[in-house]
N, C-alpha and C positions, 0 to 999 in steps of 0.2 A: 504494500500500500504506500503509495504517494502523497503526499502535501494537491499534487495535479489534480490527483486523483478524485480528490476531499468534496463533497458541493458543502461550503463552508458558509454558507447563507442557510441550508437550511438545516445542518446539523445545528447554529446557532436558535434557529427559528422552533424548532423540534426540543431540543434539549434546554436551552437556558432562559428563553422568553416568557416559559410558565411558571419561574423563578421569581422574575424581576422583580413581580409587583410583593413578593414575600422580601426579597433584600434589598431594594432600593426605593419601596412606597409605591402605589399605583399609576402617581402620577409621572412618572419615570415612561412607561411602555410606550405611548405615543411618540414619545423624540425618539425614542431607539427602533420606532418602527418607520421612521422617515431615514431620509436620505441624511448623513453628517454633512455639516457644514466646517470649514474652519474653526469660526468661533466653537461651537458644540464641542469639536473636539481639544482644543484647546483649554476648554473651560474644566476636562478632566485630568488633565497633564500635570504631575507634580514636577515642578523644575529640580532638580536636584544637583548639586555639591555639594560633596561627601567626602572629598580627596580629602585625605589627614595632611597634604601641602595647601587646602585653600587657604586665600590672604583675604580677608578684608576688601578686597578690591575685588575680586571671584565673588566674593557674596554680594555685593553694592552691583556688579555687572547682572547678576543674576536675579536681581529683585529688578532691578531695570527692566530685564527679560520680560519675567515674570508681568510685570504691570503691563509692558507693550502691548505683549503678544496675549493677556487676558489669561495666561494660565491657572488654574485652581489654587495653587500655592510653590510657595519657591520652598526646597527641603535644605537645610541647612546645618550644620554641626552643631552642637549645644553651644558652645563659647560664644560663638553668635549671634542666638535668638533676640538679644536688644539691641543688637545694629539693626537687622535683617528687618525686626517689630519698627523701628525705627524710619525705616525705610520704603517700609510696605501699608506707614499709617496713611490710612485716605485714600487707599485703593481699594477694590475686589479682592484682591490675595491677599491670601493665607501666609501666614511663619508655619511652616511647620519642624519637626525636627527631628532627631532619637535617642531613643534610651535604651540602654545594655546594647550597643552597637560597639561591632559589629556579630558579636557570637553570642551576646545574651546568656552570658554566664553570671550576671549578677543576681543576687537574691531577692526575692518579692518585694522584702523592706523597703531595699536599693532603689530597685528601677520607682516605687512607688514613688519615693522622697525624692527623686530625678526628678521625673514627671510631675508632681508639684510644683518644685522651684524652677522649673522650666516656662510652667504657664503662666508663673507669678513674673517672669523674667519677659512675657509675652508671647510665648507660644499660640496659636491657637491650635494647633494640631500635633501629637505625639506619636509616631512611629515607632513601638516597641519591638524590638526581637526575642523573641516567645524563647522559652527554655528549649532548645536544641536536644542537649541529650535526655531530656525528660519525653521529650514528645516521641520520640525512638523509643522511651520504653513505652511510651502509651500504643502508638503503631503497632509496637511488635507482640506485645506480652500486658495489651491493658489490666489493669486492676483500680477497686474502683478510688483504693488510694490517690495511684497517679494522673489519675483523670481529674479527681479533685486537686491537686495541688496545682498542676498545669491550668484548670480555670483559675484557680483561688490566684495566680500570678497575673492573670491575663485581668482578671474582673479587679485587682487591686491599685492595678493601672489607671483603669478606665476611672476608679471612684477618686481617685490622688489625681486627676488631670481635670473634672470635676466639669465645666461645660464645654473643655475644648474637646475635638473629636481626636479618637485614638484608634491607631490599623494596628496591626499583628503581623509581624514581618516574619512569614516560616522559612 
């Protein structure tokens, strides 16, 4: 089987469309049953610099971007978030940024008190990286231990970032 091969319109149409209005609200199905526009699709775009080399000037070009081109949010390193917030006040976009990046080895505590002083710092948006080797054991060998500690991390984020929105980086 081929990518060629694929009719990727309606395996999207079939498989993920009777989804949407459960994961992204009802009001979503209409735009994604039209044609994308530029804007449309730019409006979903997180801009991101993440390089452990960006300067200050990487993130100022990138919130520029970000405003120009109308993207949903520019992603940006912690140390950042109040230039970036800085930057992006009085636009459309979003700060967003991460915690326990890039391996998500830190403890629930951690990434939680991150993800606080992140949004107090201006964040509106928090990209966590989920427990890695916990989710491997949940994959492989769940129990209902691991299942809980893996939400109890995920859901401790979510309440420590408080009205800004948070993804789950697996």
């Amino acid at each position: 089987l081929r990518m060629a091969d694929l009719d990727i319109p309606s395996l999207v149409q079939s498989a993920l469309l009777p989804l949407v209005p459960f994961l992204l609200g009802p009001s979503t199905l209409p735009t994604l049953l039209s044609p994308p526009s530029v804007p449309s699709i730019a409006s979903i775009i997180d801009h991101t610099v993440l390089s452990p080399l960006a300067s200050s000037s990487d993130v100022s070009r990138a919130c520029a971007d970000a405003s120009a081109h109308g993207f949903a949010s520019v992603c940006i390193p912690p140390f950042y978030v109040p230039l970036a917030s800085s930057l992006m006040s009085g636009t459309n976009g979003r700060v967003c940024t991460v915690v326990s990046f890039p391996n998500g080895y830190c403890s629930t505590r951690t990434k939680a008190h991150e993800a606080s002083c992140l949004v107090s710092d201006g964040a509106d948006e928090v990209d966590m990286v989920c427990n890695v080797p916990l989710l491997r054991r949940v994959a492989s060998a769940p129990t209902g231990e691991d299942v809980d500690l893996w939400c109890e991390d995920v859901l401790a984020v979510c309440e420590a970032a408080g009205e800004a929105g948070v993804k789950c980086i697996i």
